[in-house]
C-alpha positions in Angstrom: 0.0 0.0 0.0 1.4 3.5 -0.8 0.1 6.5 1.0 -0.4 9.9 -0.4 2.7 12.2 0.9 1.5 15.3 2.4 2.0 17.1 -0.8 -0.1 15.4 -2.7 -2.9 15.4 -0.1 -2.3 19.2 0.0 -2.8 19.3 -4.2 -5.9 17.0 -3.6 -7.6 19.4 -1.2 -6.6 22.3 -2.8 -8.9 21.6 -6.0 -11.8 23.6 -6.6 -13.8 20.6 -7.0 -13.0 19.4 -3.4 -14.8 22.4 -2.2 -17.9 22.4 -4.9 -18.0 18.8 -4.2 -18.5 19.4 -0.1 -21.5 21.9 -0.4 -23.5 19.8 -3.1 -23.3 17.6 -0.6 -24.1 19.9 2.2 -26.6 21.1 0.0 -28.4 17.5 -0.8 -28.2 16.1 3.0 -29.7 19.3 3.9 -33.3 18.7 1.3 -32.7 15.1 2.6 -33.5 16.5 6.1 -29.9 15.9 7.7 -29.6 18.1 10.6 -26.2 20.0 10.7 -24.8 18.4 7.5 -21.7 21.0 7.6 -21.0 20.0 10.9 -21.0 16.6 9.8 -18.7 17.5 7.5 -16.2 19.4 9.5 -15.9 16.1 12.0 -15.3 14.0 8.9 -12.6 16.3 7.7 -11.0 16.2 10.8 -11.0 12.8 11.2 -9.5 12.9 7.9 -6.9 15.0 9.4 -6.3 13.0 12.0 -5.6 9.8 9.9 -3.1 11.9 7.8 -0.5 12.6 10.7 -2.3 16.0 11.8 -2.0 18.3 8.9 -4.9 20.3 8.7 -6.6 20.1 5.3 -9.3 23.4 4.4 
């Protein structure tokens, strides 16, 4: 298995799709009735985080 060096992570994230990706999907869980879908997808980005030694993603 090869993991993703922070680098590349930090291309990954940086892609304006990343970000248009994360609010159609805050937008669909919301008519789906989730409550607080962008809180739910702040803990999954940190547990992202997490998993990738610490560094903080936006």
């Amino acid at each position: 298995m090869t993991a993703a060096s922070d680098e590349d992570i930090e291309k990954f994230v940086s892609l304006p799709a990343v970000a248009s990706n994360r609010e159609t999907w805050i937008q669909s869980a919301e008519k789906a009735g989730a409550e607080k879908p962008a809180q739910i997808i702040e803990r999954m980005k940190a547990i992202i985080d997490a998993g990738s030694g610490g560094v903080a993603h936006d």
